[in-house]
mmCIF file as Biopython writes it, N, C-alpha, C and O atoms, coordinates in Angstrom:
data_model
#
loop_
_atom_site.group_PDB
_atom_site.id
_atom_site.type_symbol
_atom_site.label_atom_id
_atom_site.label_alt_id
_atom_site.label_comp_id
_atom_site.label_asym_id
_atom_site.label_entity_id
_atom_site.label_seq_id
_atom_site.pdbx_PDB_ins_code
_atom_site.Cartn_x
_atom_site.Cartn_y
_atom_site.Cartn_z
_atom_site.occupancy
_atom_site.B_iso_or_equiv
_atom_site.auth_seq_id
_atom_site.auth_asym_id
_atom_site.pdbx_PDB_model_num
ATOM 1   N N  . UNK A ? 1  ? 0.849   -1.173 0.000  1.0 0.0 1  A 1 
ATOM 2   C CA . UNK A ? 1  ? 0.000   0.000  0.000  1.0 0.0 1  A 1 
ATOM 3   C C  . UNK A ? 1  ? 0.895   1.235  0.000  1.0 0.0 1  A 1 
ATOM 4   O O  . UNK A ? 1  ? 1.897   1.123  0.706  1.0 0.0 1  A 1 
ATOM 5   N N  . UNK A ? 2  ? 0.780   2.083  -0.475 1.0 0.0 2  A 1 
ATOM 6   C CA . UNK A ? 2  ? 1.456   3.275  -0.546 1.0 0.0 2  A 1 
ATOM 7   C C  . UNK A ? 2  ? 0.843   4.477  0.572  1.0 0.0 2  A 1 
ATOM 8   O O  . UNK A ? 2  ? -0.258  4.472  1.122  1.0 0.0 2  A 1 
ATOM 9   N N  . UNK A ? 3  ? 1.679   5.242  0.670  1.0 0.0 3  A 1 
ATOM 10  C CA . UNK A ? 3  ? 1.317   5.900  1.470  1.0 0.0 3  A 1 
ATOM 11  C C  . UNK A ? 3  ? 0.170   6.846  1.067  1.0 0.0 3  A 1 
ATOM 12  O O  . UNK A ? 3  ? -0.764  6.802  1.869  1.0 0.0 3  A 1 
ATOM 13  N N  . UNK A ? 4  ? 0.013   7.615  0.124  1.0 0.0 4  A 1 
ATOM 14  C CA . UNK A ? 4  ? -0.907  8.125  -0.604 1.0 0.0 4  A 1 
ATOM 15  C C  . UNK A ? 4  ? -2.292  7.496  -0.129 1.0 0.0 4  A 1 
ATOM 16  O O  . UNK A ? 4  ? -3.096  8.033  0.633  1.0 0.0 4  A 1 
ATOM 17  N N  . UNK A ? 5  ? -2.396  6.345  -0.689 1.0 0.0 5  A 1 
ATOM 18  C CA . UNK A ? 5  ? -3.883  4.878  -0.182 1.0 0.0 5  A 1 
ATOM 19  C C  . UNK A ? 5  ? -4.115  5.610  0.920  1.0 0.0 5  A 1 
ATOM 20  O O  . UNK A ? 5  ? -5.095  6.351  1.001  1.0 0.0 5  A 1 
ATOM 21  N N  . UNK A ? 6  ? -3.098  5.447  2.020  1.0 0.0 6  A 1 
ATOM 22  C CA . UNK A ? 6  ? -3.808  5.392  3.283  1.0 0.0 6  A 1 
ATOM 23  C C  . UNK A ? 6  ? -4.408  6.493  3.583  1.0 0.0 6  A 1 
ATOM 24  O O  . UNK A ? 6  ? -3.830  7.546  3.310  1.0 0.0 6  A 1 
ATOM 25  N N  . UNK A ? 7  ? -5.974  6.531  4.346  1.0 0.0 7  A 1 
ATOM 26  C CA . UNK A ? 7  ? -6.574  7.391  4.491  1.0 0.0 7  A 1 
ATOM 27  C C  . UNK A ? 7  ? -6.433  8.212  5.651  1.0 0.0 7  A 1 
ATOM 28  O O  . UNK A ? 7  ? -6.215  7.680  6.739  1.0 0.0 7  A 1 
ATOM 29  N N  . UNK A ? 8  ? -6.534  9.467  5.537  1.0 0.0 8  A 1 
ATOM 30  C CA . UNK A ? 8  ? -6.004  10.527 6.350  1.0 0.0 8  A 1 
ATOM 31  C C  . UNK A ? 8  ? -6.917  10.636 7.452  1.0 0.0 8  A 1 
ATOM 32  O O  . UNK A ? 8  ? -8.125  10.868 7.487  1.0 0.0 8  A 1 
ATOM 33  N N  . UNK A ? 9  ? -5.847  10.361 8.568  1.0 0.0 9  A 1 
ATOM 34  C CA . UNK A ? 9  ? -6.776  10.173 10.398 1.0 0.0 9  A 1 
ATOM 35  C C  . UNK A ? 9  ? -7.226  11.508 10.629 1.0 0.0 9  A 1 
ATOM 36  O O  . UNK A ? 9  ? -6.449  12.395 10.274 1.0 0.0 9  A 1 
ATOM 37  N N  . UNK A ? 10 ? -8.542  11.919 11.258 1.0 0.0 10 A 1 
ATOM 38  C CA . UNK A ? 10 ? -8.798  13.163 11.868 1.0 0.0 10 A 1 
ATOM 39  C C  . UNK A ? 10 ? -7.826  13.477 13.260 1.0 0.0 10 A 1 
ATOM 40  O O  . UNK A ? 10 ? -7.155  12.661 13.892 1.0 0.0 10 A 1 
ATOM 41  N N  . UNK A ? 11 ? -7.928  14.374 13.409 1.0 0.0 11 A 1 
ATOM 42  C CA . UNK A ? 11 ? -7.130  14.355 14.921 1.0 0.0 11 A 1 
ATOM 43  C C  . UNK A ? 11 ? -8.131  14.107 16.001 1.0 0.0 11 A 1 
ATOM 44  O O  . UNK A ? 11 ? -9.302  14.474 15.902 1.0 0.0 11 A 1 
ATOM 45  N N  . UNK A ? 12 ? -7.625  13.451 17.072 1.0 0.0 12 A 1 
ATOM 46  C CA . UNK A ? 12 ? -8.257  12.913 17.576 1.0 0.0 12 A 1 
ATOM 47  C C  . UNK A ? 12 ? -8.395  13.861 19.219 1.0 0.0 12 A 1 
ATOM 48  O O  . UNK A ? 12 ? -7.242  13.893 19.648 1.0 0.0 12 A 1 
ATOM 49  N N  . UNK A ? 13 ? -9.100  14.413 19.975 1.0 0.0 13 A 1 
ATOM 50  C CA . UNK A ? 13 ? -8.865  15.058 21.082 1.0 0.0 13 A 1 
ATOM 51  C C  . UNK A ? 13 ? -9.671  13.905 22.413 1.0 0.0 13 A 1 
ATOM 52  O O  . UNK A ? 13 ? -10.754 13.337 22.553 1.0 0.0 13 A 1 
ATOM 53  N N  . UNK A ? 14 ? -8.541  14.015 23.083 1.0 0.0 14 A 1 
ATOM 54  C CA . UNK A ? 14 ? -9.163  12.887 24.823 1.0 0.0 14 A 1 
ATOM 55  C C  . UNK A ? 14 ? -9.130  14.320 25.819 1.0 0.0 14 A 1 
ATOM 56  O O  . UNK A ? 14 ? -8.319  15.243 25.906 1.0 0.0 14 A 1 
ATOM 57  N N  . UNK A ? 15 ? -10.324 14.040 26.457 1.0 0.0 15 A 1 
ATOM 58  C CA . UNK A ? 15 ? -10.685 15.530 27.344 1.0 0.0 15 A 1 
ATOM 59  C C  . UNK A ? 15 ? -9.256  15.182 28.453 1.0 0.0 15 A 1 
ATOM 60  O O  . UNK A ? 15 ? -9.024  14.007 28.736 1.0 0.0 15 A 1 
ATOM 61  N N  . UNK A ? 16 ? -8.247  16.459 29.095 1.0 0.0 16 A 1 
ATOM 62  C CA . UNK A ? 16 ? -7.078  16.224 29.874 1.0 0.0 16 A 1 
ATOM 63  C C  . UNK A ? 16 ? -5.869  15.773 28.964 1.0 0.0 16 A 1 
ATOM 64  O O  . UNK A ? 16 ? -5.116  14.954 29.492 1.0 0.0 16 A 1 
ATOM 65  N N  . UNK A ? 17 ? -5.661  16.047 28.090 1.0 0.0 17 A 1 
ATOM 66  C CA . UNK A ? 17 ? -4.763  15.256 27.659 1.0 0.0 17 A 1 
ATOM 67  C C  . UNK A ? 17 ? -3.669  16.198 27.201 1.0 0.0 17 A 1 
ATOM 68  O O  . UNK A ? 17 ? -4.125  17.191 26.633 1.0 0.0 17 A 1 
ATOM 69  N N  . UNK A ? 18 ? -2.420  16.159 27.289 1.0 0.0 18 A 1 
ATOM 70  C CA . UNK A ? 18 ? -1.327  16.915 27.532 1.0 0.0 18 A 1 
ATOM 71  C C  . UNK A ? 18 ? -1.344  17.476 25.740 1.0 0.0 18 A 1 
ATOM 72  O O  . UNK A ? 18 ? -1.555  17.039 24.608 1.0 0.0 18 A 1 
ATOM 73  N N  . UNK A ? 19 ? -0.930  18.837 26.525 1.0 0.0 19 A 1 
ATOM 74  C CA . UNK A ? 19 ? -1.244  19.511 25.025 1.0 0.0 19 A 1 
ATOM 75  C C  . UNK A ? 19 ? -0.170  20.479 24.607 1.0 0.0 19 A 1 
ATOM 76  O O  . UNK A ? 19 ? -0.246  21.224 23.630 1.0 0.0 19 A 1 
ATOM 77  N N  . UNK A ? 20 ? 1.484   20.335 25.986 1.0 0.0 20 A 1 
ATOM 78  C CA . UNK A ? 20 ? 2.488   20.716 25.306 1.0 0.0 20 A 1 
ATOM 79  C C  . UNK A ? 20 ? 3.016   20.249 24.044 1.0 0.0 20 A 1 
ATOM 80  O O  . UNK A ? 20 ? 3.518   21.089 23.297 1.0 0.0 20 A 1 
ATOM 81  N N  . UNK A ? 21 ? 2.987   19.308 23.774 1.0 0.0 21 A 1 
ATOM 82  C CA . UNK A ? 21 ? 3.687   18.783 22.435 1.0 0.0 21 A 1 
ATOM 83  C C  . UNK A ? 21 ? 2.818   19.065 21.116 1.0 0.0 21 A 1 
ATOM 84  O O  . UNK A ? 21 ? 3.286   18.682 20.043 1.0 0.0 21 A 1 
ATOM 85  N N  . UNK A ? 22 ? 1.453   19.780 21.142 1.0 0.0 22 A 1 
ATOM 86  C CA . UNK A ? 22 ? 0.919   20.310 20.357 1.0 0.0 22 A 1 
ATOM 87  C C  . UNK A ? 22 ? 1.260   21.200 19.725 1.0 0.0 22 A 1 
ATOM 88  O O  . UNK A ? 22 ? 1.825   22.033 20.435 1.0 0.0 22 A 1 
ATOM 89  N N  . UNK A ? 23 ? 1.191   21.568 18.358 1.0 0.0 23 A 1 
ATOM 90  C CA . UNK A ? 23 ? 1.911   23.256 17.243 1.0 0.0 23 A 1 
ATOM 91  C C  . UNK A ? 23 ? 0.166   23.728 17.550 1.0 0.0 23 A 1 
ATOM 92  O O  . UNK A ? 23 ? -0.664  22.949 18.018 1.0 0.0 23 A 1 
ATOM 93  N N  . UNK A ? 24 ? -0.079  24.991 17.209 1.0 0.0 24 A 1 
ATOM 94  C CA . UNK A ? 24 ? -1.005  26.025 17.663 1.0 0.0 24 A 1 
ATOM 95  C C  . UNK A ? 24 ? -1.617  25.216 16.383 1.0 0.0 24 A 1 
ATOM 96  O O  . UNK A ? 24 ? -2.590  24.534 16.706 1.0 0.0 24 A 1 
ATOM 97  N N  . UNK A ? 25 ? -1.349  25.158 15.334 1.0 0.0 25 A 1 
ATOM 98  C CA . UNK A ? 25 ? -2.411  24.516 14.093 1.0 0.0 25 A 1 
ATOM 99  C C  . UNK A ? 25 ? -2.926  23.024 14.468 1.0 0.0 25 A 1 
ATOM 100 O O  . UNK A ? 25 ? -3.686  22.682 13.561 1.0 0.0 25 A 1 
ATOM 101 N N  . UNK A ? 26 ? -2.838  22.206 15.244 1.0 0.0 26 A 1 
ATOM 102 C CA . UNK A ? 26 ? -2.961  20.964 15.638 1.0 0.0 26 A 1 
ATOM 103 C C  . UNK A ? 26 ? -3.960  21.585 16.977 1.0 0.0 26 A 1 
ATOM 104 O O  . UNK A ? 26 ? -4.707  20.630 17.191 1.0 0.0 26 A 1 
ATOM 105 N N  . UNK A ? 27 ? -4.301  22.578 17.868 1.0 0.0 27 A 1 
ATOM 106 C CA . UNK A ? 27 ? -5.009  23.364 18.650 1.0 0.0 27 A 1 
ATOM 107 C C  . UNK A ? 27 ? -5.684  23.782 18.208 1.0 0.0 27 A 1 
ATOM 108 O O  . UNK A ? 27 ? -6.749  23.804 18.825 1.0 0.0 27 A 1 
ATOM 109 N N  . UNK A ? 28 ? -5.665  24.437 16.842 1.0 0.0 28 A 1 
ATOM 110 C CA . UNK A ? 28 ? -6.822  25.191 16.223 1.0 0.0 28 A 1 
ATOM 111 C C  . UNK A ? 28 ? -7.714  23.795 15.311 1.0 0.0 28 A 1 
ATOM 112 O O  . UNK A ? 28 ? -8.899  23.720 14.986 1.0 0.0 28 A 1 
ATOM 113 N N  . UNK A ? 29 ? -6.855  23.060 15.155 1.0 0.0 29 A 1 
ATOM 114 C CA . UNK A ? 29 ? -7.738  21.873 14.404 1.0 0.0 29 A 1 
ATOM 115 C C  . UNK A ? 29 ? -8.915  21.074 15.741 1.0 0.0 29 A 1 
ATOM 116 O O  . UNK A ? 29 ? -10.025 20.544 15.692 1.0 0.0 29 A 1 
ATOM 117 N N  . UNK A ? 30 ? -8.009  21.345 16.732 1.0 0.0 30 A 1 
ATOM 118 C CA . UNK A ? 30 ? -8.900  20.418 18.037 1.0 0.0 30 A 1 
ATOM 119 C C  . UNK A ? 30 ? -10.123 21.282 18.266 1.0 0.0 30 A 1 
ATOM 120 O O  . UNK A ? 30 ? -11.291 20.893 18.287 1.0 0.0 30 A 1 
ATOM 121 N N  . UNK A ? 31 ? -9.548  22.854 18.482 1.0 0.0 31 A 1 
ATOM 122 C CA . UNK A ? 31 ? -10.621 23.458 19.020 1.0 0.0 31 A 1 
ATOM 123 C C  . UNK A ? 31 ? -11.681 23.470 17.746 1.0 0.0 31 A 1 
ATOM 124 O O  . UNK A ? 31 ? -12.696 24.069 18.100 1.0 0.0 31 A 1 
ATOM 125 N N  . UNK A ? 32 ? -11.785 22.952 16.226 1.0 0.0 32 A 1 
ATOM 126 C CA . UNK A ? 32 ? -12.966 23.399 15.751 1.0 0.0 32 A 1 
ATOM 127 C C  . UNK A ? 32 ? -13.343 22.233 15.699 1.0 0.0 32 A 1 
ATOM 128 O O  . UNK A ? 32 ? -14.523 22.070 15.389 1.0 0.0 32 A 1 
ATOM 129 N N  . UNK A ? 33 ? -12.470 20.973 15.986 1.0 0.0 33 A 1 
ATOM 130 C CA . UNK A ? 33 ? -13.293 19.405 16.361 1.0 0.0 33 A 1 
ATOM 131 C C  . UNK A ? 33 ? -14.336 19.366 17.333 1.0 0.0 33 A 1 
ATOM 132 O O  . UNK A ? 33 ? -15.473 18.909 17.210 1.0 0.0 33 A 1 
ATOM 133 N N  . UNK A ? 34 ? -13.709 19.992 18.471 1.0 0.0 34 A 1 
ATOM 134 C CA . UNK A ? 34 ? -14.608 20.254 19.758 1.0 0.0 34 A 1 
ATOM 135 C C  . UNK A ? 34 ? -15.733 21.243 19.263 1.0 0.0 34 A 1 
ATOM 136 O O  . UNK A ? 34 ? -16.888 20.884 19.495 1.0 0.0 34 A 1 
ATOM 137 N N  . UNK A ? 35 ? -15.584 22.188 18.749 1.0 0.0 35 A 1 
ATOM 138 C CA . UNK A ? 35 ? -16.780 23.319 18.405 1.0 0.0 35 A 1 
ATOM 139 C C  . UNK A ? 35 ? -17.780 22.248 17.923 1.0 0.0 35 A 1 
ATOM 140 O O  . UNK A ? 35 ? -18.781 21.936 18.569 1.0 0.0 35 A 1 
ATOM 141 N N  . UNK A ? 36 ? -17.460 21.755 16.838 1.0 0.0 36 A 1 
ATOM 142 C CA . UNK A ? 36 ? -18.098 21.199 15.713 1.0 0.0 36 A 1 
ATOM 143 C C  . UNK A ? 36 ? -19.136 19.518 16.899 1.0 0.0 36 A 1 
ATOM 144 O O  . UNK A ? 36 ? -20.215 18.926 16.886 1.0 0.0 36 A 1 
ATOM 145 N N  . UNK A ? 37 ? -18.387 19.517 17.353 1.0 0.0 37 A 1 
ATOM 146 C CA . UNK A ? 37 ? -19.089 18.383 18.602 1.0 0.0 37 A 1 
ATOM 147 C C  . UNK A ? 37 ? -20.295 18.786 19.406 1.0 0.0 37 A 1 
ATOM 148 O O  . UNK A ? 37 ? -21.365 18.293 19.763 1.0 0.0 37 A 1 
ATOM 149 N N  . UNK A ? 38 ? -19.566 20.016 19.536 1.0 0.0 38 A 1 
ATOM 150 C CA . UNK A ? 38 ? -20.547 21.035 20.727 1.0 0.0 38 A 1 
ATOM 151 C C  . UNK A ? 38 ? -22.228 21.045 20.036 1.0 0.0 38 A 1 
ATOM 152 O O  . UNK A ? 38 ? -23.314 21.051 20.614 1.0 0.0 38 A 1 
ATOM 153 N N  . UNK A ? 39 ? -21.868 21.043 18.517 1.0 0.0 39 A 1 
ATOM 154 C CA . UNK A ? 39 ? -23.025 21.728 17.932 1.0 0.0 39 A 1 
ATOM 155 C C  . UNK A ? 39 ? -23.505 20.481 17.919 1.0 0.0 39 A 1 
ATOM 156 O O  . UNK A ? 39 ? -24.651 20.362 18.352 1.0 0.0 39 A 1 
ATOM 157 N N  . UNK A ? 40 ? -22.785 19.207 17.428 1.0 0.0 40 A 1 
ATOM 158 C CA . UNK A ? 40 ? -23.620 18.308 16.879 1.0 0.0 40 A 1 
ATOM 159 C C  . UNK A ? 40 ? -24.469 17.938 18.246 1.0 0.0 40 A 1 
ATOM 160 O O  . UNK A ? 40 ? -25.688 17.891 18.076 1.0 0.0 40 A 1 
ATOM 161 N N  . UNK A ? 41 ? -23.993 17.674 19.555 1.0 0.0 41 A 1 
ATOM 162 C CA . UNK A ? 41 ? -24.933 17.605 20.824 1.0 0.0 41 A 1 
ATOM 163 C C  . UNK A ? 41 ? -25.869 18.638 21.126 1.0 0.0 41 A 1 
ATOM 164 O O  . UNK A ? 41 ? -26.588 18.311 22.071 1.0 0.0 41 A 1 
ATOM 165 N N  . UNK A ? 42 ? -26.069 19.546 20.753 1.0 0.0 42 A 1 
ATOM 166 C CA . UNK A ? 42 ? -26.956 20.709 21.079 1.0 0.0 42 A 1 
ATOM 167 C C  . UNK A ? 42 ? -27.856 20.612 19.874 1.0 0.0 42 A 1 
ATOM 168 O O  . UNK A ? 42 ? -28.724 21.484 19.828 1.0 0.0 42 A 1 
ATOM 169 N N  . UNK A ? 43 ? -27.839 19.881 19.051 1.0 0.0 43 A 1 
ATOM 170 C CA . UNK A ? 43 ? -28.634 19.740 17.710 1.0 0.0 43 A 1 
ATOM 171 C C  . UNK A ? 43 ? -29.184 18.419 18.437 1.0 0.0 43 A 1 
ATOM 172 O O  . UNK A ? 43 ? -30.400 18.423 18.244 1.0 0.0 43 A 1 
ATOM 173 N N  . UNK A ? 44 ? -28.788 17.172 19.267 1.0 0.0 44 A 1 
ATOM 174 C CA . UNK A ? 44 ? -29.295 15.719 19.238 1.0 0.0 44 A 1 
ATOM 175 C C  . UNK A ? 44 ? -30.219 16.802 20.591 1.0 0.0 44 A 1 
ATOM 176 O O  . UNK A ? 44 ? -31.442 16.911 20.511 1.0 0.0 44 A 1 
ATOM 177 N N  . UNK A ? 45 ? -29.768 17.203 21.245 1.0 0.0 45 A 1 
ATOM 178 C CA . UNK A ? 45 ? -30.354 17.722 22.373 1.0 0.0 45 A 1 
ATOM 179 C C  . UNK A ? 45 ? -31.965 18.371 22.100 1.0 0.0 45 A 1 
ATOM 180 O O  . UNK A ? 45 ? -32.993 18.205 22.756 1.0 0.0 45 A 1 
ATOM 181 N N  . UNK A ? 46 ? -31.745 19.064 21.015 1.0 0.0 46 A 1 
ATOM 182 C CA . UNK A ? 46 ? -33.238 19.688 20.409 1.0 0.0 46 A 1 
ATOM 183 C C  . UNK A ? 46 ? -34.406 18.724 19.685 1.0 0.0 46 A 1 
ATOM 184 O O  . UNK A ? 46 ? -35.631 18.831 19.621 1.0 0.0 46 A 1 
ATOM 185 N N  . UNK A ? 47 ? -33.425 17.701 19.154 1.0 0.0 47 A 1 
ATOM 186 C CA . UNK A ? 47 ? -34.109 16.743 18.305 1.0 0.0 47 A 1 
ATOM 187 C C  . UNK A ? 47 ? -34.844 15.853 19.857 1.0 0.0 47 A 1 
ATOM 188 O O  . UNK A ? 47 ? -36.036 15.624 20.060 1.0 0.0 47 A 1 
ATOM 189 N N  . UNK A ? 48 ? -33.970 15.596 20.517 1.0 0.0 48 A 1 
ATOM 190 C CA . UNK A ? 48 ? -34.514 14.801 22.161 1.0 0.0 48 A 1 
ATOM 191 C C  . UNK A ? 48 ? -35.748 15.574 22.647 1.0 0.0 48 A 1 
ATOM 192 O O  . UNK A ? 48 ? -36.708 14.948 23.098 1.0 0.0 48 A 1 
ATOM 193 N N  . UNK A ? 49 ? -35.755 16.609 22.590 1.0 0.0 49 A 1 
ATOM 194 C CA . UNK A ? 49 ? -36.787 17.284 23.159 1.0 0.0 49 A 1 
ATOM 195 C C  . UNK A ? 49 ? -37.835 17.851 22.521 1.0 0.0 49 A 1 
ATOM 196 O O  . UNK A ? 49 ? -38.712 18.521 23.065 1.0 0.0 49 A 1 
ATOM 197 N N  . UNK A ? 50 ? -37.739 17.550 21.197 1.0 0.0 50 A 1 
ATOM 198 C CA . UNK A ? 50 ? -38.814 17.931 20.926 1.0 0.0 50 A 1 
ATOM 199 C C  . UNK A ? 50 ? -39.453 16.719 20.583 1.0 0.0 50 A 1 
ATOM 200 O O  . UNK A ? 50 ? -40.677 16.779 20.707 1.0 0.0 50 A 1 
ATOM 201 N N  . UNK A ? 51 ? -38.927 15.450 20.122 1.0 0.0 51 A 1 
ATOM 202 C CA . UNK A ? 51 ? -39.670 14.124 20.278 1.0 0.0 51 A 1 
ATOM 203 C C  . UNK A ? 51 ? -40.580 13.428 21.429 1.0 0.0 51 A 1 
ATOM 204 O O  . UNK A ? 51 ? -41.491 12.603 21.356 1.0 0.0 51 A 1 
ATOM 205 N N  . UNK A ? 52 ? -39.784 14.291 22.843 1.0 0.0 52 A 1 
ATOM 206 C CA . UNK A ? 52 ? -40.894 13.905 24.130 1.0 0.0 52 A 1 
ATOM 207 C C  . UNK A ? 52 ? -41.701 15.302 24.627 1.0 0.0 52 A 1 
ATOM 208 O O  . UNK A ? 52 ? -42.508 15.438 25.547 1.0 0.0 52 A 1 
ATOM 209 N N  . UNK A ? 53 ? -41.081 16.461 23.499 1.0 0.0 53 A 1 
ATOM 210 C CA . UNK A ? 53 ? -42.650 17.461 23.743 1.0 0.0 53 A 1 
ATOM 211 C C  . UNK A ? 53 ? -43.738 16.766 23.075 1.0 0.0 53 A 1 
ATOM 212 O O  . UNK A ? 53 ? -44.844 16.669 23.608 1.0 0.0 53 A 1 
ATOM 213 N N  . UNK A ? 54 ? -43.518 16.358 22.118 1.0 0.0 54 A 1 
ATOM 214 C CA . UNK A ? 54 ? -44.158 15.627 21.153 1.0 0.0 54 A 1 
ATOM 215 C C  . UNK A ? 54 ? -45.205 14.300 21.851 1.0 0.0 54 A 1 
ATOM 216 O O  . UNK A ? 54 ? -46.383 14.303 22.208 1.0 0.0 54 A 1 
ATOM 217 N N  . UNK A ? 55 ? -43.995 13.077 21.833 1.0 0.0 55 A 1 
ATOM 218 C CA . UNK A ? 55 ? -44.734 11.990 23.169 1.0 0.0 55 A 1 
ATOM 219 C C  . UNK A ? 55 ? -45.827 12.737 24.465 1.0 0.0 55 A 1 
ATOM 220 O O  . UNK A ? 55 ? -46.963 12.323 24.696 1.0 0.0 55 A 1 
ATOM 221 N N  . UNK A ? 56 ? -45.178 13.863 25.167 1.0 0.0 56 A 1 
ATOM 222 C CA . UNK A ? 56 ? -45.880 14.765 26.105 1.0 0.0 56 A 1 
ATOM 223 C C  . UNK A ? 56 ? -47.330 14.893 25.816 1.0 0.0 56 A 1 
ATOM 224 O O  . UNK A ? 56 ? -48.364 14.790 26.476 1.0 0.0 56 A 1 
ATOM 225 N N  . UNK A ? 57 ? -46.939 15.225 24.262 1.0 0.0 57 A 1 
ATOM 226 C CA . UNK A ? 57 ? -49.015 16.063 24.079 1.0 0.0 57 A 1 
ATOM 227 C C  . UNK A ? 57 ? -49.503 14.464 23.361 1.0 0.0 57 A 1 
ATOM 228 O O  . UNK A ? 57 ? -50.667 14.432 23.761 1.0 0.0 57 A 1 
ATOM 229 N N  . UNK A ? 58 ? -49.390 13.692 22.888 1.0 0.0 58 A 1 
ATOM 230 C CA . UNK A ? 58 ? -49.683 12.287 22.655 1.0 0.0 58 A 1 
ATOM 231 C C  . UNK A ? 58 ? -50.323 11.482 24.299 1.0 0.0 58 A 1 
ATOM 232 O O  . UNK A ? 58 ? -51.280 10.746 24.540 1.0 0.0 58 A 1 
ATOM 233 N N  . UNK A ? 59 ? -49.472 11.952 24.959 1.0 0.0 59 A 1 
ATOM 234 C CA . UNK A ? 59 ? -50.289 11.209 25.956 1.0 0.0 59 A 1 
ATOM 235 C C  . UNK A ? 59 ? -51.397 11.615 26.706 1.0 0.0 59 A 1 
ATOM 236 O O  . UNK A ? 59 ? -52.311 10.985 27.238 1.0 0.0 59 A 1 
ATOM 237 N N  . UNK A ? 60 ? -50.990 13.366 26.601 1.0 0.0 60 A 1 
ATOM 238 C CA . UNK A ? 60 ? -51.757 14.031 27.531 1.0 0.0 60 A 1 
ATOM 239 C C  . UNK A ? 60 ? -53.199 13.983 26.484 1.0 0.0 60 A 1 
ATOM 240 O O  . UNK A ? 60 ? -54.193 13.342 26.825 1.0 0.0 60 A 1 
ATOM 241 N N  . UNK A ? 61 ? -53.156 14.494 25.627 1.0 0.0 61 A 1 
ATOM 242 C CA . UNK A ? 61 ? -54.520 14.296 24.621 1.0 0.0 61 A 1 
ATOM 243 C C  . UNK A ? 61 ? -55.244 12.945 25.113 1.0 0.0 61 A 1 
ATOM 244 O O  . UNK A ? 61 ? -56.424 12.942 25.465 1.0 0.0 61 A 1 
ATOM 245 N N  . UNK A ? 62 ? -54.406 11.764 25.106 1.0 0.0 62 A 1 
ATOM 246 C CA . UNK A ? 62 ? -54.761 10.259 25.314 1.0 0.0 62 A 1 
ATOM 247 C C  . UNK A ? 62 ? -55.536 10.635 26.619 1.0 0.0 62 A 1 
ATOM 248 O O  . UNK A ? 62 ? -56.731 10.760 26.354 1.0 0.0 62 A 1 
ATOM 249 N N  . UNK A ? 63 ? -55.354 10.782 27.495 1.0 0.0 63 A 1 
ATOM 250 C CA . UNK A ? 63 ? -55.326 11.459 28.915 1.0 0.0 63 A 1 
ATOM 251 C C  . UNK A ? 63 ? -56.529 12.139 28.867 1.0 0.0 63 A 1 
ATOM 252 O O  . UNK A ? 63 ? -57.268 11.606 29.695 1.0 0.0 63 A 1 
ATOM 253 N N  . UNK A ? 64 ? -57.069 13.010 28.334 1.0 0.0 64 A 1 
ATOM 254 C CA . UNK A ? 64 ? -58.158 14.163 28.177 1.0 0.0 64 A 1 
ATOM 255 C C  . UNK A ? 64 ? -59.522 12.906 27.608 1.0 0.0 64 A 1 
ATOM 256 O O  . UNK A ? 64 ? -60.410 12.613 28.409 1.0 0.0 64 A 1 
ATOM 257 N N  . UNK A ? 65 ? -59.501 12.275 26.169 1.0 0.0 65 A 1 
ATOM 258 C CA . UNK A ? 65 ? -59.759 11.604 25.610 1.0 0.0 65 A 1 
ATOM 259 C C  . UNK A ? 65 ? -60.397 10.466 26.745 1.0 0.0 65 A 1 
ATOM 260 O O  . UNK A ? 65 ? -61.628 10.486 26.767 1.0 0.0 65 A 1 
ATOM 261 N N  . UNK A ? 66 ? -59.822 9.578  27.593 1.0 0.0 66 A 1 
ATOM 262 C CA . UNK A ? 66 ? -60.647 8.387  29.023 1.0 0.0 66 A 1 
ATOM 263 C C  . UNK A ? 66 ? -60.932 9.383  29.883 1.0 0.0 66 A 1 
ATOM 264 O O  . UNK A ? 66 ? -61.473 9.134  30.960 1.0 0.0 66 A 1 
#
C-alpha cells in the first residue's frame, strides 16, 4: 500500500490530555473538532426534546380523551 492509499486520520482530542507537544495549528484543528461536537450535541439535544414534547401532548390528549 502506498502511502498516498492510506486514508487521512482526523485528529483525535481525549478531554485532559497533555497539550504541550501540540503546534497552535494541531489546537486550532482540536478546538474546531470540539466546536463542531458542541453543535452536533446541542442539535441531538433539540431533536430529544422535541420528540418527548411531542410523546408529552400524545399522551396528555390520550389522557383528556378516558
Amino acid at each position: 500500500m502506498d502511502i498516498e492509499d492510506e486514508p487521512v486520520k482526523k485528529p483525535v482530542h481525549e478531554i485532559g490530555m497533555v497539550l504541550d507537544t501540540l503546534s497552535v495549528h494541531e489546537l486550532e484543528e482540536r478546538i474546531a473538532l470540539l466546536i463542531g461536537e458542541i453543535e452536533r450535541l446541542k442539535s441531538a439535544i433539540v431533536s430529544k426534546k422535541a420528540s418527548r414534547n411531542a410523546a408529552d401532548t400524545v399522551f396528555k390528549l390520550r389522557d383528556i380523551k378516558e
